[in-house]
Every structure is written in C-alpha cells, then in structure tokens.
C-alpha positions in Angstrom: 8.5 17.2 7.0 6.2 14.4 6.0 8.2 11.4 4.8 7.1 7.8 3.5 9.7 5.3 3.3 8.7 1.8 1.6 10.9 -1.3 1.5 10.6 -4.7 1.1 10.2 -5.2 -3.4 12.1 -7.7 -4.9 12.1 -10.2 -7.2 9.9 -13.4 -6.6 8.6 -15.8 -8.6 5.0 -16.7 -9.2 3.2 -18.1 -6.1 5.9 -16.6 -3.9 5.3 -13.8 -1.0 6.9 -10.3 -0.2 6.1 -8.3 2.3 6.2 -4.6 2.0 6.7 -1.9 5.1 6.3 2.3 4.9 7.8 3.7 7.6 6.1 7.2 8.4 7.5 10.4 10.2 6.9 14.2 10.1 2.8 13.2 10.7 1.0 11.9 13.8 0.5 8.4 11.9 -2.9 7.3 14.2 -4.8 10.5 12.8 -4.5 9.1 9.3 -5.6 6.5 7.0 -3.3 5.1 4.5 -3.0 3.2 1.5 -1.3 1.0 -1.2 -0.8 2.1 -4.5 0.8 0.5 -7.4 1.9 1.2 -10.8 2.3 -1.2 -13.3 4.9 -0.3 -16.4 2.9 2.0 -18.9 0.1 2.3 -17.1 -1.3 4.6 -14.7 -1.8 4.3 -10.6 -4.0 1.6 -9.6 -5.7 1.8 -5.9 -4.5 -1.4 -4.0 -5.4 -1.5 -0.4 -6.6 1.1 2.4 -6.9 0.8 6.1 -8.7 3.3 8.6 -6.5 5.7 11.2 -6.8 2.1 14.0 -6.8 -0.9 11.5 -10.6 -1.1 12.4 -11.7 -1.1 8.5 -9.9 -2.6 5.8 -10.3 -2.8 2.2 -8.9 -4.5 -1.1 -9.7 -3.8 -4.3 -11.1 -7.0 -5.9 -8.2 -8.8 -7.4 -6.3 -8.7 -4.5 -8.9 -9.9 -1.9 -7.8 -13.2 -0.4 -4.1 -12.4 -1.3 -3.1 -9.5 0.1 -3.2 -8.3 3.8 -2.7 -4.6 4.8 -2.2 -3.4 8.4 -0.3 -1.0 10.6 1.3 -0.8 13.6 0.4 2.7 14.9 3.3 2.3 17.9 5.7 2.0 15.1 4.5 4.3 12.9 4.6 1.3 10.2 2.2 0.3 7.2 2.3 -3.3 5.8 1.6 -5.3 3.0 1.5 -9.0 2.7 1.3 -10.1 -0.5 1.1 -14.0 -0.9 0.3 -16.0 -4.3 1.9 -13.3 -6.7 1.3 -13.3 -9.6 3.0 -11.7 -12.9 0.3 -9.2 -12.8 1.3 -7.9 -9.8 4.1 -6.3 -11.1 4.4 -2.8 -10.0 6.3 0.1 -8.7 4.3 -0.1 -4.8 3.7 3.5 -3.2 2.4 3.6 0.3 0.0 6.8 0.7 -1.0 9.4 3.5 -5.0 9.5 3.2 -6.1 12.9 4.2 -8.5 12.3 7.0 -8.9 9.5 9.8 -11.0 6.9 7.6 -10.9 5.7 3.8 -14.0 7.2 1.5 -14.7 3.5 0.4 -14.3 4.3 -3.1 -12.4 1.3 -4.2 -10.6 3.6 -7.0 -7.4 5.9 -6.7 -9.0 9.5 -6.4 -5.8 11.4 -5.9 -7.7 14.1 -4.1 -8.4 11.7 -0.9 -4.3 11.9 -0.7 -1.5 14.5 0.2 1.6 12.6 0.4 2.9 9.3 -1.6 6.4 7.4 -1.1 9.0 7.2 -3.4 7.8 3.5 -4.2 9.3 0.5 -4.4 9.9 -2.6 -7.1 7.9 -5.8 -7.0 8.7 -8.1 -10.0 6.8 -11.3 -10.7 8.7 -13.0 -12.9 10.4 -16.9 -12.8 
C-alpha cells in the first residue's frame, strides 16, 4: 500500500522557516518523481515544487524560486521542503505527491493526471 506521510507545518511568523518532510513506503521511492502541492483556504491546488526520480532536476514555480528548496533522500525514502522567508501568502494545507513516472513533465502547473497518489497534507500558517 502506497502511503505519504508529511510533517513538519506549524505556525511561524513572517520571515521565519519550516521545513517540511514526506516519508514514503509501499513504492520503490528512486523510480519516481515527486512533488509539493499546496492549497490555500478557498482556493484550489496550486503546483509548488517537483524534483526528478535522483534530485538531478529541480523545479519551483515562480514565486517560490529563491525561497524554497526541495530535495530527497532516496536512502531514506524522504522528500523535503525548505521553506525560508514565509510569507502570509504561503499559507496552505502542504501535500507531498507521487509523480507517475521517473522525471517531472516541466509543466510548472498542477496537471493531476501527472500524479497517482497525494498525502494527507499538512498545516503551514503565516501569521504574527
């Protein structure tokens, strides 16, 4: 059984950091590239972050860039997010995602057809 396990949400305040972990089982995690998902209240899933089946291609969607920092640790069967800066924008339910192939499209938009299985999220609020 596939499972995604995310930790790490809180409350911060503006400026501050969290840093976000998915552990993965049921899947072999290295034949897979995975994502970061958020959504925001009232509002739909927005694409965050995505990272190739070795960490060998990365990508953020624009207002993240600079900010954010995805990787994995394959040997752990462990996706990351490092999220520095925050910002009350960044306020979100965060969802770690099993892509459905070895490498990301490149699409820079959540098509949920390029994933099969999502966690059951976790709570980041920005807030002082």
């Amino acid at each position: 059984e596939v499972q995604l396990v995310e930790s790490g949400g809180g409350l911060v305040q503006p400026g501050g950091s969290l840093r976000l972990s998915c552990a993965a089982s049921g899947f072999t995690f290295d034949d897979y590239f995975m994502s970061w998902l958020r959504q925001a209240p009232g509002k739909g899933l927005e694409w965050v972050s995505a990272i190739n089946w070795n960490g060998g291609s990365i990508y953020y969607a624009e207002a993240m860039k600079g900010r954010f920092t995805i990787s994995r640790d394959n040997a752990k069967n462990t996706l990351y997010l490092q999220m520095n800066a925050l910002k009350s924008e960044d306020t979100a339910v965060y969802y770690c995602a099993k892509g459905v192939g070895k490498s990301y499209s490149g699409s820079y938009y959540y098509f949920e057809e390029e994933y099969d299985y999502w966690g059951q999220g976790t709570q980041v609020t920005v807030s002082s």
